[in-house]
N, C-alpha and C positions, 0 to 999 in steps of 0.2 A: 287730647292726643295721648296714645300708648305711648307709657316711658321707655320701651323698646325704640317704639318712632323718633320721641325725643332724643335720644341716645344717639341713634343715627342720622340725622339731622341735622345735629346743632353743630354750627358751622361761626369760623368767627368770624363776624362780621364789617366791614371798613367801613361803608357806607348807608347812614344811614338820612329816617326820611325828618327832617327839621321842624317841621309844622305837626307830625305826629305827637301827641301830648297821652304817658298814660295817665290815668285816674290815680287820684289816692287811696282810693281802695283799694286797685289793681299795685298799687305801689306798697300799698300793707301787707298787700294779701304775699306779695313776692319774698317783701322779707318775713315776714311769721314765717313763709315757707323755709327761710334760710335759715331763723332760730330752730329751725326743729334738726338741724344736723348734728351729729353727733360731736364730742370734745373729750377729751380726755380729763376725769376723774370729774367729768360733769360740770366743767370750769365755766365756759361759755365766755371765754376769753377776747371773741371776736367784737368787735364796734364796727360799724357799719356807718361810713359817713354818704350820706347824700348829699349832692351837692346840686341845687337845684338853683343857684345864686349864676345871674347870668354873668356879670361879673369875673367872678371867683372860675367859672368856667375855661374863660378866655385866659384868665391869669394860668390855669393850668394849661390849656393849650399851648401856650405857651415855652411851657418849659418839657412838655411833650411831643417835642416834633414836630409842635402844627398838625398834629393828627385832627383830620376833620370830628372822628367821631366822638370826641370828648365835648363837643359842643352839640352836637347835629343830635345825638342820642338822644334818647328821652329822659332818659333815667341815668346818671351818673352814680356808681360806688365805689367810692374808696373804702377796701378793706383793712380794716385796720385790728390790733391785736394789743390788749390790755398786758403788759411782760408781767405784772405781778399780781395778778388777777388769783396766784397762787397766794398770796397774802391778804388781799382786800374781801374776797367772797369766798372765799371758801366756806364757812358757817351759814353764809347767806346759801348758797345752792345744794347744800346738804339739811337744811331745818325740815325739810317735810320727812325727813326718812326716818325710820323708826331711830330709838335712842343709843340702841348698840351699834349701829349702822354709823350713825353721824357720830358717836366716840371715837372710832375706829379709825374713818375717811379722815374726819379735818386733821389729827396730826399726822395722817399718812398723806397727804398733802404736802401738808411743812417738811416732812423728813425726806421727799420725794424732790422736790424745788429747790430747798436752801441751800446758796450757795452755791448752785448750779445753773450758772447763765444761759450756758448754750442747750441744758433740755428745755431752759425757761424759752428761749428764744424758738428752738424747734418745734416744741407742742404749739405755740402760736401759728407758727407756719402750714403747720399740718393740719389746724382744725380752720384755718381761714382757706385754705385749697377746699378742704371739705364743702366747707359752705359756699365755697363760690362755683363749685360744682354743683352742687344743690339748687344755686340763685340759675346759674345758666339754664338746665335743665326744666326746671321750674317754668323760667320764661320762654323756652321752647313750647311745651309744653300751653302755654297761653299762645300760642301762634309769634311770640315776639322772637329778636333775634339776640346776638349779644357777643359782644367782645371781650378777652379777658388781655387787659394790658399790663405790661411791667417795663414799656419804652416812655421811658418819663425819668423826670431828675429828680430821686425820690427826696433829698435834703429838702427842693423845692416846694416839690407838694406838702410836705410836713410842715414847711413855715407857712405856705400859704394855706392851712387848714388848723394850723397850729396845733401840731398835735404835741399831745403831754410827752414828755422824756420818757416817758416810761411805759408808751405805749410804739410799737411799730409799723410800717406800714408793709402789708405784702403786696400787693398789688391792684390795681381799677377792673371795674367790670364799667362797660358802657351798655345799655340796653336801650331798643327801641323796634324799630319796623325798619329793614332794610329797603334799599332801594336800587339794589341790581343785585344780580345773584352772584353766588363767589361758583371760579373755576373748578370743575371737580378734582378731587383730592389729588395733591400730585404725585404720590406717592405712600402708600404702607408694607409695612413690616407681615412678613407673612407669620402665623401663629409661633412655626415652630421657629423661627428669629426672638421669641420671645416671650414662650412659656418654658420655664426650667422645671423637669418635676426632680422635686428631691433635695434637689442643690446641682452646685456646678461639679464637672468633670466628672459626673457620676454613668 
C-alpha cells in the first residue's frame, strides 16, 4: 500500500477478528519497522512490550474498560519509554559514530537531561508517539488495522506487566484484522482551522 493510502486510511479500529493470528515474522517485521523511527539525540528510549500471554491479556482487559480489542487483536503493544535511557546508553547508541562526534554527543546528553525530569519524561513521550505512529502506519500498510489506546488504568497495567520505576508507560496499540468497518469520520477541521503560517495573530 502507498503511504499516502496508508495515511488516509488508517482508521482506529474497536473491533477486531479473534482467530486472526499474525506471524512472527510479520510481528518482527512491524516492530523493526517501529525501531527505525526517529528519537531524540539517537536515545531509542522506547521498550515495546508485547503481550502475547493470554492471561496477562484478560488481566489488562480488565482494568481497560472491558474493551473487546485488547484481547480479540492480534498483536498487543504496550508502549513503554526507558526515563533514563539519558544515563544507561547513551555511549551505547553513539559508539559507531566517528570519535569527535561520540566526545561531543555523550556529555551533551548528560548536560541536556540532568536534573531535568519533565524533558526526561517529554522526549519519551514524543519519541513513543513517533513510533507508534510508525507501528500504525506500518500495519496499515500490511493490510492490518490498529487501535491506539490510552483508556486503561495506567498504575494497573504497570503492575501487571511490571514495569521498572524508571521506565513509563504512554500508551497501547492493539493490532489485528478488523471485523466491521468504522463510521466515516465524523468530523474535521478544515486546513485553515489549523495551519498557522508564521505564528499567531500575525
Amino acid at each position: 500500500m502507498h503511504i499516502f493510502d496508508a495515511i488516509r486510511s488508517r482508521r482506529a479500529v474497536k473491533y477486531f477478528d479473534p482467530d486472526f493470528k499474525l506471524s512472527e515474522s510479520d510481528q518482527r517485521e512491524l516492530l523493526d519497522l517501529a525501531m527505525q523511527s526517529p528519537t531524540a539525540f539517537n536515545l531509542q528510549h522506547w521498550r515495546f512490550v508485547v503481550v502475547d500471554d493470554a492471561q496477562t491479556r484478560q488481566a489488562i482487559r480488565a482494568v481497560a474498560w472491558d474493551q473487546a480489542q485488547v484481547t480479540d487483536a492480534s498483536m498487543l503493544v504496550i508502549l513503554c519509554a526507558d526515563t533514563l535511557s539519558w544515563q544507561k546508553n547513551a555511549a551505547q547508541v553513539w559508539a559507531g559514530a566517528p570519535y569527535a562526534v561520540r566526545e561531543m554527543m555523550v556529555p551533551a546528553i548528560d548536560a541536556y537531561y540532568r536534573d531535568r525530569p519533565q524533558v526526561q519524561r517529554d522526549e519519551i513521550m514524543r519519541s513513543c508517539g513517533i513510533a507508534g505512529q510508525t507501528l500504525m502506519l506500518a500495519a496499515r500498510a500490511m493490510n492490518l488495522d490498529s487501535c491506539p489506546m490510552d483508556g486503561f488504568d495506567f498504575d494497573a497495567v504497570a503492575r501487571i506487566i511490571q514495569l521498572p520505576d524508571d521506565h513509563e508507560i504512554a500508551f497501547m496499540l492493539a493490532i489485528g484484522k478488523k471485523t466491521r468497518d468504522v463510521w466515516p469520520k465524523p468530523g474535521q477541521l478544515s486546513m485553515e482551522n489549523v495551519v498557522i503560517r508564521n505564528g499567531f495573530d500575525r
